[in-house]
C-alpha positions as CSV (number, residue, x, y, z in Angstrom):
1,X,37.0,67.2,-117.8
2,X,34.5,69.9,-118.6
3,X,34.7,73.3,-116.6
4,X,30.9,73.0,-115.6
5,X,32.7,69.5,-114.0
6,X,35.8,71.6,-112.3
7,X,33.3,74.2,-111.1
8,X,31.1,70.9,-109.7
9,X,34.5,69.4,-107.5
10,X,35.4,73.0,-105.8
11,X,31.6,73.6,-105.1
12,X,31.5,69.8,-103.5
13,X,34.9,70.4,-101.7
14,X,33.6,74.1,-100.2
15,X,30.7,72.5,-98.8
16,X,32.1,68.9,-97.6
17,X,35.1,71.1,-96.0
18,X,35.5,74.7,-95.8
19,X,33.3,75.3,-92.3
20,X,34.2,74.4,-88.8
21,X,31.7,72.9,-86.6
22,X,30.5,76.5,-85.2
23,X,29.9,77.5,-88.5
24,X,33.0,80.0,-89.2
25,X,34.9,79.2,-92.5
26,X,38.3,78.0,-92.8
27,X,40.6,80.4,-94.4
28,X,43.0,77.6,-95.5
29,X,42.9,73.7,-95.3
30,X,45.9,71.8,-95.2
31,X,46.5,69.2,-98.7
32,X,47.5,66.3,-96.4
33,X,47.7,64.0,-99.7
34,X,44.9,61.8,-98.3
35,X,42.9,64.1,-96.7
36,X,41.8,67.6,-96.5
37,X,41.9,69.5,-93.1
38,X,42.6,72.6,-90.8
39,X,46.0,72.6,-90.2
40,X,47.8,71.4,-86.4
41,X,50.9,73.0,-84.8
42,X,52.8,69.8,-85.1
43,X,52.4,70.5,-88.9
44,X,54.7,73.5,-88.6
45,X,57.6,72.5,-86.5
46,X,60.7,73.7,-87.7
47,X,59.0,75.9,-90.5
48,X,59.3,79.8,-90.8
49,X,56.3,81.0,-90.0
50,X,55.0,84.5,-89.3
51,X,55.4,85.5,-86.0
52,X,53.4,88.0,-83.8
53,X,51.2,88.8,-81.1
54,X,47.6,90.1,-80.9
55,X,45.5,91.8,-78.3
56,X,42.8,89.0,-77.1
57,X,39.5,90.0,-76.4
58,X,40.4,91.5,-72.5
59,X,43.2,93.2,-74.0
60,X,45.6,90.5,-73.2
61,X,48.6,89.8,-75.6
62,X,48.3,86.2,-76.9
63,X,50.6,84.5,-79.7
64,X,49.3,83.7,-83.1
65,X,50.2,80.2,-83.6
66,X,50.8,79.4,-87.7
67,X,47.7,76.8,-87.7
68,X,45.6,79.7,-86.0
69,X,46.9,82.1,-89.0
70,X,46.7,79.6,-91.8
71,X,43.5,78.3,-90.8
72,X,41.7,81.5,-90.0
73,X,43.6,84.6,-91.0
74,X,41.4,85.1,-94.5
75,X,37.8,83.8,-92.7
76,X,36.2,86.9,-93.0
77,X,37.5,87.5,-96.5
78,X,36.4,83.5,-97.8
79,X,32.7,84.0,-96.5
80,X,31.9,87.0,-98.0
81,X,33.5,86.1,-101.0
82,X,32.0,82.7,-100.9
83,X,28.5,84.6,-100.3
84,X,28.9,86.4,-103.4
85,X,29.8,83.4,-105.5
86,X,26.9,81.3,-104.4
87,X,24.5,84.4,-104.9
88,X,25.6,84.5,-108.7
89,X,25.3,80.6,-108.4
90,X,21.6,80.8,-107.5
91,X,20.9,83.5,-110.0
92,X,22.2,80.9,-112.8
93,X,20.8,78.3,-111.5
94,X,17.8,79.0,-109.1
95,X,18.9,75.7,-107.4
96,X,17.3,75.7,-103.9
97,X,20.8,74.5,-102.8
98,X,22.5,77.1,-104.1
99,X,20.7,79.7,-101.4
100,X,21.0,77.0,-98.4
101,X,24.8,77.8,-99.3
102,X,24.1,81.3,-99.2
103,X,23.0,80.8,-95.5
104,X,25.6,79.3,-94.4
105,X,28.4,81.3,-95.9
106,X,26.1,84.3,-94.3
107,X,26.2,82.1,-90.9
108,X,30.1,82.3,-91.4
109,X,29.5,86.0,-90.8
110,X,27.5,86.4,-88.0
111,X,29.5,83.8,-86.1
112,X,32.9,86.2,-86.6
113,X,30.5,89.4,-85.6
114,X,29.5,87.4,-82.5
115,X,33.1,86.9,-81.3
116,X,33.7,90.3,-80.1
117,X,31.7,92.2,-77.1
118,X,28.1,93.4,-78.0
119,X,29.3,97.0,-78.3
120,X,31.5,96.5,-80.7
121,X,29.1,94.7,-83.4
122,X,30.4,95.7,-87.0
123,X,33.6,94.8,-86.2
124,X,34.6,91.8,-88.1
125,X,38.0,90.6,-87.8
126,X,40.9,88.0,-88.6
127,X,39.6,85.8,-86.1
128,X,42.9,83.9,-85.5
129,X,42.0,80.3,-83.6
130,X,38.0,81.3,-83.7
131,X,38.7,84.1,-81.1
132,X,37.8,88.0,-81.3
133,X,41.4,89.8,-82.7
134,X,42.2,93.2,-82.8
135,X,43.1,92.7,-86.5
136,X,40.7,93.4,-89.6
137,X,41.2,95.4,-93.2
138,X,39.1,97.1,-95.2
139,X,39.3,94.3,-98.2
140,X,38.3,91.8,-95.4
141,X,35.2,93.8,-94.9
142,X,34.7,94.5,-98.7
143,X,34.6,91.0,-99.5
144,X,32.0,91.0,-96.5
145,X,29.7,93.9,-97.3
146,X,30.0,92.6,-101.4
147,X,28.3,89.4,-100.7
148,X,25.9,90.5,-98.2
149,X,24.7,93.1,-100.0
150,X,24.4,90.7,-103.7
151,X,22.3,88.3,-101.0
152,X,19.8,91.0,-100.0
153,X,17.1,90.4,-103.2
154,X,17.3,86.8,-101.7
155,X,17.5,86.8,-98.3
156,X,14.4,86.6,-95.7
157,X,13.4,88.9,-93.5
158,X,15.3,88.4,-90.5
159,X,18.6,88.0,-92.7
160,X,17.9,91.3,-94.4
161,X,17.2,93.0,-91.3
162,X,20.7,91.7,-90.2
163,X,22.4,92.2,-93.4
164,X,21.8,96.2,-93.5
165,X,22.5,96.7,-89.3
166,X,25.7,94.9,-90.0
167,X,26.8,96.4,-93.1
168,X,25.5,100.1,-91.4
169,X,27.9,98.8,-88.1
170,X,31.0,98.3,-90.3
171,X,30.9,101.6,-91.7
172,X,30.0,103.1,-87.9
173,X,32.6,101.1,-86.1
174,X,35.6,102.2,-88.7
175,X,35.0,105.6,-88.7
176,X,34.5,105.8,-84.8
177,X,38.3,104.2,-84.5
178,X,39.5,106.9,-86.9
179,X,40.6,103.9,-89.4
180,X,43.1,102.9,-86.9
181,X,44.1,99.8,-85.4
182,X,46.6,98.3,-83.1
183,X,47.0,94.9,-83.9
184,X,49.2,94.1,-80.5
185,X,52.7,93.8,-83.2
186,X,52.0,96.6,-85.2
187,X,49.9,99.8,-85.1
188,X,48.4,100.7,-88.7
189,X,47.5,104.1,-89.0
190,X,45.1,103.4,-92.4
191,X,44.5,106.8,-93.0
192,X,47.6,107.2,-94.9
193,X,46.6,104.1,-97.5
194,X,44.6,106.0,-100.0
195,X,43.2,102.6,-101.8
196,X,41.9,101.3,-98.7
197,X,40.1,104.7,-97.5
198,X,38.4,104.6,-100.7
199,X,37.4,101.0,-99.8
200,X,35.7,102.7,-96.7
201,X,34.2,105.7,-98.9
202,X,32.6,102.9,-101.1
203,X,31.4,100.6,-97.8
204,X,30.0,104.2,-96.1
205,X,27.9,104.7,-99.3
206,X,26.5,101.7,-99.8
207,X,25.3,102.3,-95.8
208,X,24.0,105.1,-97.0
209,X,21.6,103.2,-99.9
210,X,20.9,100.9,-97.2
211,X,19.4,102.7,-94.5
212,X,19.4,106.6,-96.1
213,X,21.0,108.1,-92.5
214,X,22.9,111.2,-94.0
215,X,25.7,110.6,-91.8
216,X,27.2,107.8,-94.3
217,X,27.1,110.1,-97.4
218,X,28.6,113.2,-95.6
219,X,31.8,110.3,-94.1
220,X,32.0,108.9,-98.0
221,X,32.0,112.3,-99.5
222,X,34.1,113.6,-96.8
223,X,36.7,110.4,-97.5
224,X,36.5,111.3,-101.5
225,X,37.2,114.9,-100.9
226,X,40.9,113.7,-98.9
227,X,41.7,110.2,-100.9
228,X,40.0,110.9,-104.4
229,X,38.0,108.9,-106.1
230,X,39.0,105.5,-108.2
231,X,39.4,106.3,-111.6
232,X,41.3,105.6,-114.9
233,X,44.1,107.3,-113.9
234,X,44.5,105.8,-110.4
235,X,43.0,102.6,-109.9
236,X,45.6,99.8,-109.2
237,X,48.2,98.8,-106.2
238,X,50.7,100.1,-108.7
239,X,49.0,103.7,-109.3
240,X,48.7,103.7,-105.7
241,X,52.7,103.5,-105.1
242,X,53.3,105.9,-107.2
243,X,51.2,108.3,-105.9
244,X,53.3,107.9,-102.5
245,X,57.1,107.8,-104.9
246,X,56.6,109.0,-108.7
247,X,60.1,107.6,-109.0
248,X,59.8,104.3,-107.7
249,X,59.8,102.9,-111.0
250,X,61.7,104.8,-113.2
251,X,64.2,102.0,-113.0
252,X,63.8,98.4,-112.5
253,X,62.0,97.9,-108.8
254,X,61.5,94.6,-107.2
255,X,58.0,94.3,-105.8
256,X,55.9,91.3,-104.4
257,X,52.2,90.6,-105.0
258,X,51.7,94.1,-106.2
259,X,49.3,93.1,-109.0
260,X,47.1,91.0,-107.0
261,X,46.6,93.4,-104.5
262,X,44.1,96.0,-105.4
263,X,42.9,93.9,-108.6
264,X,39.3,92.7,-107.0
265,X,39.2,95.4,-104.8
266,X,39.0,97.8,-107.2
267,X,36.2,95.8,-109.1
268,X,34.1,95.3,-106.5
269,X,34.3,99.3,-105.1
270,X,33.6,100.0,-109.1
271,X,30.5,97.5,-109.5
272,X,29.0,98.7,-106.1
273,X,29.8,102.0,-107.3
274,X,27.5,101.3,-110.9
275,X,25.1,100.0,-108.9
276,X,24.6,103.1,-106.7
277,X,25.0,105.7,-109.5
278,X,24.9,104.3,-112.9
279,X,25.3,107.7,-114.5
280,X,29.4,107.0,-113.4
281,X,29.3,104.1,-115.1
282,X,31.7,105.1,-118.2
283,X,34.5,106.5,-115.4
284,X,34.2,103.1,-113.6
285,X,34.8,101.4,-116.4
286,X,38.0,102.5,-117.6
287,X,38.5,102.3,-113.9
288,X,38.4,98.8,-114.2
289,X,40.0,98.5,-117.0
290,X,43.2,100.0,-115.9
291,X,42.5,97.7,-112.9
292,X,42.4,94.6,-115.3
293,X,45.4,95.5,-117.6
294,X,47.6,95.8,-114.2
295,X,46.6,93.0,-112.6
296,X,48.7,91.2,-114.9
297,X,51.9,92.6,-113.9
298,X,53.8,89.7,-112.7
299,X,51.5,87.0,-115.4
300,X,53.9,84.1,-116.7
301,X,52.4,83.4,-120.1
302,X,54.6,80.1,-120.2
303,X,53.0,78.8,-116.8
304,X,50.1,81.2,-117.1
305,X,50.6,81.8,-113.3
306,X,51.4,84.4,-111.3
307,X,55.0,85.2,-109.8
308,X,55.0,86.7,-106.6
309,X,58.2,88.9,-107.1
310,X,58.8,90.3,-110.4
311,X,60.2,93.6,-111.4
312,X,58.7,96.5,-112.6
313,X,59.9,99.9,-115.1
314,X,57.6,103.3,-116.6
315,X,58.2,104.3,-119.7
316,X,56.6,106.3,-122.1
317,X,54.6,103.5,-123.0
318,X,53.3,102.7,-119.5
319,X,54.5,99.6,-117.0
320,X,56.6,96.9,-118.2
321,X,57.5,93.9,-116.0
322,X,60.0,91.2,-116.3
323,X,60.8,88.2,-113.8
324,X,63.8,88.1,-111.5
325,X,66.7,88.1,-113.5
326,X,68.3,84.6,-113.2
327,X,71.8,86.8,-111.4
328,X,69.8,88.4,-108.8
329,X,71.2,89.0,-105.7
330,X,69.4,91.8,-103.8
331,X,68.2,90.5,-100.6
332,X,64.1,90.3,-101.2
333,X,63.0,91.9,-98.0
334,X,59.5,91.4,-97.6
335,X,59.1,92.0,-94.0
336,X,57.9,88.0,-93.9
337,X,61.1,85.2,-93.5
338,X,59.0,82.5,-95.5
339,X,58.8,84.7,-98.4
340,X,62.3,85.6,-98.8
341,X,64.0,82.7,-100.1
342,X,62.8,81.7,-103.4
343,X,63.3,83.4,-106.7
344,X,60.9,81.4,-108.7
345,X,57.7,81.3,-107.0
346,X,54.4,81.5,-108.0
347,X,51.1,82.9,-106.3
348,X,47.7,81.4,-107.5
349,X,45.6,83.8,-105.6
350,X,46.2,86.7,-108.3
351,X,45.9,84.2,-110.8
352,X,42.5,83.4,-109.7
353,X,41.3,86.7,-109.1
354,X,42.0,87.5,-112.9
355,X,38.6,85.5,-114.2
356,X,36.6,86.6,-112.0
357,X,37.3,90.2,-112.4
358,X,37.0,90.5,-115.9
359,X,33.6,88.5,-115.5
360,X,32.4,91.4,-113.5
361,X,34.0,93.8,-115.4
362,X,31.7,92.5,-118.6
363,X,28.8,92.0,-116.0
364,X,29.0,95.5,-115.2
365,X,28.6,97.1,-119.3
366,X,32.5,96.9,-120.2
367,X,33.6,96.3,-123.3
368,X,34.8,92.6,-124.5
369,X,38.3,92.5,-124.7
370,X,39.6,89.7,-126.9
371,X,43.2,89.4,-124.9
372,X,41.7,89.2,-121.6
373,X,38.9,86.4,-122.9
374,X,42.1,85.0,-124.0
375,X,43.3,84.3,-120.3
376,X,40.0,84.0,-119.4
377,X,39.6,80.9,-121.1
378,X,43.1,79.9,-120.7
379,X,43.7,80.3,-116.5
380,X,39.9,78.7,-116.5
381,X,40.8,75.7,-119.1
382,X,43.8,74.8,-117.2
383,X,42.5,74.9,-113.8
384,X,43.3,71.5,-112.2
385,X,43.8,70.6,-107.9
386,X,47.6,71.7,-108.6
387,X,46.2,75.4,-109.4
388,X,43.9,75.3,-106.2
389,X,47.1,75.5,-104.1
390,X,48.2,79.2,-102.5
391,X,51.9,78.7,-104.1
392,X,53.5,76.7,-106.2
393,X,57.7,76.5,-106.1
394,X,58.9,77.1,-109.6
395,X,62.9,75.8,-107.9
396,X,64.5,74.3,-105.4
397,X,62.8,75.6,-101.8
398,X,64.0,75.0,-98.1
399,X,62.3,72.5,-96.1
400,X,61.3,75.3,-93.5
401,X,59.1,76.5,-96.4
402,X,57.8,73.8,-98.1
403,X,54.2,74.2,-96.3
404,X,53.5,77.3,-98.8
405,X,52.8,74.3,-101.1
406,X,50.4,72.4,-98.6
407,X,47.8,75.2,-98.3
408,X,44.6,75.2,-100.4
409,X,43.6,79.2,-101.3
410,X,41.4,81.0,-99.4
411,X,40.0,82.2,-102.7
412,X,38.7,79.2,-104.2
413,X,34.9,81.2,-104.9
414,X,36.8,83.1,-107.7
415,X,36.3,80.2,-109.7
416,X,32.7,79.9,-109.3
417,X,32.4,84.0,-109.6
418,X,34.1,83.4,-112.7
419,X,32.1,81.0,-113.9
420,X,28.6,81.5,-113.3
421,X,29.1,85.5,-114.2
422,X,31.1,84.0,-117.5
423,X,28.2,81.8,-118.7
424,X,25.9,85.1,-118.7
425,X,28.6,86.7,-120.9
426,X,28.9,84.0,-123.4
427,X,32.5,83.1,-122.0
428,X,32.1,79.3,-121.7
């Protein structure tokens, strides 16, 4: 099957399945074998599941069930994300169908900002079972403010109008909590993250373009002044955790879904970044490009998949990773119980991320690089439905974990980023 065929099935599936009835994207559908749908608390009976509570909307402590996670937990995420890949799908394409997905992907968005009270617009959360949560991140809203801001040459009047109060509230609303939040399990105080202050620097200045109040460009150039700004020297998760331990890797450390992380994060932040001053562009760059080479930490070039644990070393000649060796018997304590029992596990989020980053990467002036074209072609060739999965087990796994294989990824628009921004680049 030709990719233009694969990228024709995921577009089908995103519109035939991805939005609930109020119009609020699914994070996560459940692969029932004969049908597609969000997932029930009967289907995670017995499973290990993540367990916590989170302050409701009049502050009253409610559990998260695992359908309400699964199905919702990346909502806000998958609609932005989703916006921007159906903006670069109209731009292709200038389909007429291709901006009535555009509106409803934005429709996605102003259903979660209408969840909370009507003094807290700009807050848009994880909303767990389609109700206002206490719980949000800065990549949820980057995914967010990335899309709506891409829509904006194409949007109406009314959207537009909407698009820059919203984007203006996120940056308002963050900065008037002091980045913190207490999610009702845990309080996260996130101004001790540098990568995800510089998330909010980026957000603030692009508020700033928007609607030219000078608060937003004294909060982002306050936020660069404390965090720094991304650059080739400190760009990826892995830069990041060093910062906080220089030694962490001078030996062999054991780390989960570090290379994923910060991967698209760091690509959006540096194309929004181009966009807003272009004369930064060659610091971006080999921003990104540091971004790009570390985002594939953890790749399996026999599988050409990601592993979600692998182990990482500096030496003079930079990071080197290697899987789990086969006699490893350090418990994997990730904080999560569904995540701690397999060696040989494999995360296709990262893996999809990979394409689409490099397409923006060449989108935004960088320089072809013949290796990563290489994947490119390789993760995008491949793709089949086993790759739109969230994991796949690479051994034996417990029953009370097999539902990691179930879930369809939040981050299916990757494909379609990567696609329509690689036929502009000559990749396919």
């Amino acid at each position: 099957m030709k990719l233009g065929e694969k990228i024709g099935i995921i577009q089908q599936f995103l519109e035939s399945h991805q939005f609930a009835d109020n119009g609020i994207a699914y994070s996560m559908l459940r692969d029932c074998g004969d049908e597609f749908r969000p997932w029930q608390p009967e289907d995670l009976e017995g499973k290990s599941l993540r367990q916590f509570k989170f302050k409701g909307g009049r502050e009253q402590d409610r559990i998260v069930s695992g359908a309400d996670w699964l199905n919702n937990e990346n909502s806000t995420y998958f609609s932005g994300s989703c916006l921007f890949a159906q903006v670069r799908c109209y731009e292709a394409t200038r389909n007429p169908s291709a901006l009535e997905e555009c509106k409803r992907a934005l429709r996605s968005l102003k259903g979660i900002s209408a969840l909370p009270p009507e003094r807290s617009f700009g807050w848009l959360c994880k909303p767990f079972g389609m109700m206002v949560t206490t719980e949000s991140s800065p990549d949820q809203n980057l995914a967010a403010v990335s899309g709506m801001r891409a829509y904006l040459p194409h949007a109406d009047d009314a959207d537009r109008d909407w698009i820059i109060s919203m984007i203006c509230a996120i940056a308002g609303y963050w900065h008037r909590i002091d980045y913190q939040l207490d999610f009702g399990h845990i309080f996260w105080d996130m101004r001790k993250s540098p990568g995800h202050m510089r998330i909010m620097q980026v957000i603030n200045q692009v508020a700033f373009e928007l609607e030219g109040d000078s608060h937003y460009s004294e909060v982002a150039a306050g936020l660069a002044a404390e965090y720094g700004e991304i650059s080739s020297g400190e760009s990826s998760q892995f830069d990041l955790m060093q910062r906080l331990n220089p030694a962490i890797f001078s030996n062999w450390t054991t780390t989960s879904e570090a290379a994923s992380a910060g991967l698209l994060f760091v690509l959006h932040c540096g194309r929004l970044l181009i966009d807003l001053a272009p004369e930064n562009r060659k610091t971006l760059l080999a921003a990104m490009e540091r971004a790009l080479l570390h985002g594939l930490i953890g790749f399996d070039e026999s599988t050409h998949m990601h592993r979600y644990y692998q182990q990482v070393r500096k030496d003079a000649d930079g990071l080197h990773w290697r899987p789990l060796p086969e006699d490893f018997d350090e418990p994997i304590r990730t904080g999560v119980p569904f995540f701690e029992a397999s060696r040989d596990l494999f995360y296709l989020d990262p893996t999809s991320r990979f394409p689409a980053a490099y397409s923006i990467y060449l989108t935004c002036g960088g320089d072809p690089n013949s290796h990563y074209e290489g994947i490119w072609k390789t993760i995008m060739g491949e793709l089949d439905f086993s790759r739109l999965h969230w994991f796949i087990a690479g051994n034996e796994i417990d029953l009370s974990r097999d539902y990691l294989f179930s879930g369809i990824t939040s981050e299916l628009s990757n494909y379609l980023v990567a696609y329509w921004l690689g036929k502009s680049q000559g990749l396919c």
